[in-house]
C-alpha angles and dihedrals in degrees: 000000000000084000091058097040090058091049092055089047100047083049095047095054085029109052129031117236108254127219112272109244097036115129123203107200099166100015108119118253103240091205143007091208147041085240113085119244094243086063093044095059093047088075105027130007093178086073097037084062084050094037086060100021100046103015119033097023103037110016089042095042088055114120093207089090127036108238085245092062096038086055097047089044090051094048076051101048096048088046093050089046094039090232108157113177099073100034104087086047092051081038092065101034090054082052091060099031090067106271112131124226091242090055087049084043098054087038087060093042095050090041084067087069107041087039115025143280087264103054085048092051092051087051091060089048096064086038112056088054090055086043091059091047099048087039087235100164142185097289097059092061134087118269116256088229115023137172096277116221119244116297106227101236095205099055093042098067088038091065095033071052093057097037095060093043082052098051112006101191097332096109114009094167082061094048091050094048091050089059094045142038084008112056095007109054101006101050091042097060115126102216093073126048120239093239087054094047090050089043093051085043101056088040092059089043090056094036086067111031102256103138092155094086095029106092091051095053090036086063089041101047081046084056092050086054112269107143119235082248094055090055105042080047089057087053079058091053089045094057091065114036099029087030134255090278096075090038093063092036090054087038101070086051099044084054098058101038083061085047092056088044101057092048 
């Protein structure tokens, strides 16, 4: 906690807060870390070249993504994998890249769900100390109880459909909970659109290495509107911030889930 109180303190005199909402598509990105680059190279200097070179300069400068989703991919992708150090520093950058603190707060919210209670838990505590920083109060925040969105009748037996045949009588509990709270109540909130829920969802799913669900929530993040482009451009960011290892093991999948698509 005193790491990441000195961190919140070194952004706050260092770097201006930026209007929520704006969106830097070609801006530089100063760091790839919340480290600076001076301590990074003083331990390699190796990764301080790849941090600039790579990062910063060449995986942030990529059109395929907007800055406003990379950022929000990345937030996902250190929630889903509990990695604290970078993600007040990703936290802030998503704010002034155009993300809305409704839409971190339902991220956080639904990645409760695809990563656990406790990385959650550990999200909210990095955020509620940016939010204080940046008086972002209560009504700036997403209802506990809004006005849900349709449920779309159709898909919904489909996937009631696909769960039984998963797990028959095996785990009813788990089947309950799927239902609701999960596709009934989470994925209808309002304050997150269907295509960034599914975004932040396959992004978890990579981020971890759990490719068995992936191809069902890849069809169904290409239905809410992500482009073919924008996901395999989410297996790139992986790479990087979850390892090449679960970027090969999402990208064969990707792959054929675009293949079943096209014919």
């Amino acid at each position: 906690m005193e790491l990441l109180a000195a961190t919140l303190a070194s952004l706050a005199l260092g770097t201006p807060a930026l209007a929520q909402g704006t969106a830097f598509m070609s801006t530089p990105l100063e760091t790839a870390s919340s480290l600076s680059a001076a301590d990074i190279q003083s331990v390699s200097p190796a990764l301080g070249r790849y941090a600039k070179e790579d990062v910063a300069d060449g995986l942030w400068q990529r059109p395929q993504l907007s800055r406003r989703d990379r950022s929000l991919v990345t937030v996902a992708i250190l929630i889903a994998r509990n990695q604290t150090l970078d993600l007040l520093h990703y936290i802030n950058l998503a704010l002034d890249s155009g993300v809305t603190p409704r839409e971190l707060s339902e991220t956080i919210t639904h990645l409760a769900f695809y990563a656990g209670w406790p990385n959650a838990m550990t999200a909210i505590a990095v955020t509620k100390d940016i939010f204080t920083q940046r008086k972002i109060g209560p009504d700036q925040l997403p209802a506990a109880s809004p006005q849900l969105m349709p449920l779309n009748e159709q898909a919904e037996a489909t996937r009631v459909a696909s769960v039984q045949r998963l797990l028959g009588t095996a785990a009813p509990g788990l089947d309950q909970y799927t239902t609701d709270p999960l596709f009934k109540d989470v994925w209808l909130r309002p304050d997150l659109s269907p295509r960034d829920r599914s975004l932040v969802t396959i992004t978890s799913l990579m981020a971890n290495g759990q490719v068995a669900q992936l191809a069902g929530h890849l069809n169904r993040a290409l239905d809410n509107g992500l482009t073919q482009e924008q996901a395999g451009e989410v297996v790139t960011q992986i790479a990087f911030y979850a390892g090449w290892p679960n970027a090969f093991s999402a990208g064969p999948v990707v792959a054929e889930v675009f293949k079943g698509r096209s014919n």
